[in-house]
Structures are given as structure tokens and as C-alpha cells.
C-alpha positions in Angstrom: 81.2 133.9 114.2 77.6 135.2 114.9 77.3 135.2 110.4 78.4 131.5 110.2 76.3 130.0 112.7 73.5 132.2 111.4 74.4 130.8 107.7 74.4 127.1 108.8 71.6 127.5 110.7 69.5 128.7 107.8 71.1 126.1 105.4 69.8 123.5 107.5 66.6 125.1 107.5 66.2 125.7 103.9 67.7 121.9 102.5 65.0 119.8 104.3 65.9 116.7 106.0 67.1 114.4 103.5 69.8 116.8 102.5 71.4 118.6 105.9 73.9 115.8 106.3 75.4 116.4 102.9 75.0 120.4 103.0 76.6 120.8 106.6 79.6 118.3 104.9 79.6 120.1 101.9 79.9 123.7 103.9 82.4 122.1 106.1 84.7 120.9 102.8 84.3 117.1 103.2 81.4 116.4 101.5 81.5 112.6 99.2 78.3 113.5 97.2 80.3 114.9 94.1 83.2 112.2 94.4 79.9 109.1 93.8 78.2 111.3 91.4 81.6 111.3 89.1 82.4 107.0 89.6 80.5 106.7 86.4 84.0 108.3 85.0 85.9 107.0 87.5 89.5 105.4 86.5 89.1 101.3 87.5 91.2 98.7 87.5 90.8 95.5 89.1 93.7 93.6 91.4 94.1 90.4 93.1 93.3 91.2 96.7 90.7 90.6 98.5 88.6 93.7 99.8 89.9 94.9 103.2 94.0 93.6 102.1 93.6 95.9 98.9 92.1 99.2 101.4 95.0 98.8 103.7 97.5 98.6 101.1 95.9 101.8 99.3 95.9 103.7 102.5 99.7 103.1 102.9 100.6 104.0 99.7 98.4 107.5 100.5 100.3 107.6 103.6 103.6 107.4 102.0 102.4 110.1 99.2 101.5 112.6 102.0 97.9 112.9 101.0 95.0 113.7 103.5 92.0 111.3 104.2 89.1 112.8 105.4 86.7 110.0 104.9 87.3 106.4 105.0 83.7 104.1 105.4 83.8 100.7 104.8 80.4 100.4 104.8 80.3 102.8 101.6 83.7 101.4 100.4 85.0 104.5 99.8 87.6 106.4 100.9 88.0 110.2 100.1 91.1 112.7 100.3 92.8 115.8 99.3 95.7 115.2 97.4 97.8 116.5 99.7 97.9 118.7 103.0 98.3 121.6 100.5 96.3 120.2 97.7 92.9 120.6 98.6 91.9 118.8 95.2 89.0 116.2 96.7 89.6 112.5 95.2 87.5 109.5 96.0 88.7 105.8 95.9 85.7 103.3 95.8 86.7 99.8 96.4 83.9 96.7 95.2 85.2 92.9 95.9 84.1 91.0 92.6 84.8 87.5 93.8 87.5 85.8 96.0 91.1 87.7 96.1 89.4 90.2 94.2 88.9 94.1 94.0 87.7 96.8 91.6 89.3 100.0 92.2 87.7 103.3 91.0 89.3 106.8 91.2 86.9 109.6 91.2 87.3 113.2 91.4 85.9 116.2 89.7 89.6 117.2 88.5 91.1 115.0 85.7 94.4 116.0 87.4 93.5 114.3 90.4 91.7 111.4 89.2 94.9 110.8 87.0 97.2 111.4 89.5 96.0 109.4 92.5 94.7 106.7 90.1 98.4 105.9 88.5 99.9 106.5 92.4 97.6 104.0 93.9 97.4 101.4 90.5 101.7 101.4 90.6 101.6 100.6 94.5 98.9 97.8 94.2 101.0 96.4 91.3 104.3 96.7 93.5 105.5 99.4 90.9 105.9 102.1 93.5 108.7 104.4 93.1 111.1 104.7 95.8 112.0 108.0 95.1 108.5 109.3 95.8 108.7 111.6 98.7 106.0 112.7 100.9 103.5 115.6 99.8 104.6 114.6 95.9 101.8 112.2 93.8 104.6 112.5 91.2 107.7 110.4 91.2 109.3 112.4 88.7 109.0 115.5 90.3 111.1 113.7 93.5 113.9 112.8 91.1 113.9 116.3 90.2 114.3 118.0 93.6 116.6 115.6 95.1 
């Protein structure tokens, strides 16, 4: 216990000020920084809700999938996950209203198999095209059909 507190101490030390947010995150595993620097490639698609409608909705249908928010900020629009409980794979979803009733919706994630996954999950729910045979913990609907 002794090493870690010894190794955050000195990674505070050594990042400066502007950084020690981000590096304690980042050591802890819930860091954003590399979920904004990848929205330039970020999945989008645009949907006819307004802002804070479309955030609940997406954090239902992430509910219903089993995957695990660790960050949801408003004020950033973002809200970032693992996959799953088991999944550790890190996914952001950035939200931007772009005029009344409506929302851009950007996937990020340094994983193509996460961006893709969480970005056709959320854009079928938003559209009402949510599989019912999705069962919790499984992003895809096919692999439910499989197993049960």
C-alpha cells in the first residue's frame, strides 16, 4: 500500500498542476482525456430529441445492455463507460443540442470494437430499433439469440 501511495504521490508531483486531475483519473482507470481526444473520429448521428430527453434515453438503453458508467457530466455533455461490468473497454458518448428537438450524438473510444458496438446499441434504441432479445451484459443482439 506504502508503493501506491508513494507512486501517486510522486505522479502528482512530477505532472504539475494543470495535469494532476487527469493523471490521478487516468491512474485510477476513469480518466475522459483519451475518449475527447478520439471525437474527431467519433461515430455521429443526429436524432430528434432535445438534449437532456436524448441523455436519458441513452442511459436506459446502457442500462438495459448492462454496461458501466463511470462518468456522466452534463456540463461536458459526455457520458463515459466500460462496455460492460466485464468489459473494461472505455467508450465515450458526447451529446451537442444543434437546434430545437435536436441532438448530435458522437461515440468515441480508442477501440473500433467499442465505438462500433455501443454506437449501433445506442443509434437502434434512439431510433426505437432496439432488440428485445438483448440481454443484459451483451452489446450484441445476435449473440442473445444465440444463447437463449
Amino acid at each position: 500500500m506504502y508503493m501506491l501511495y508513494t507512486f501517486l504521490f510522486l505522479t502528482i508531483l512530477l505532472s504539475g498542476c494543470a495535469q494532476t486531475k487527469e493523471v490521478c483519473k487516468g491512474v485510477l482507470g476513469v480518466s475522459t482525456e483519451v475518449l475527447e481526444d478520439g471525437r474527431k473520429e467519433a461515430i455521429k448521428k443526429e436524432f430528434n430529441y432535445d438534449l437532456i430527453t436524448c441523455h436519458n434515453k441513452i442511459r436506459s438503453i446502457l442500462k438495459i445492455a448492462g454496461s458501466y458508467i463511470y462518468c456522466d457530466d452534463l456540463q461536458k455533455d459526455i457520458l463515459a463507460l466500460y462496455i460492460s461490468g466485464e468489459d473494461t473497454t472505455p467508450v465515450g458518448i458526447f451529446l451537442t443540442e444543434t437546434g430545437k428537438e435536436k441532438t448530435l450524438v458522437e461515440v468515441s473510444s480508442p477501440s473500433i470494437y467499442g465505438k462500433e458496438s455501443i454506437s449501433k446499441l445506442v443509434f437502434e434504441g434512439l431510433a426505437g430499433n432496439l432488440d428485445p432479445a438483448l440481454k443484459k451484459g451483451l452489446t450484441d443482439a445476435d449473440k442473445a439469440k444465440k444463447e437463449y
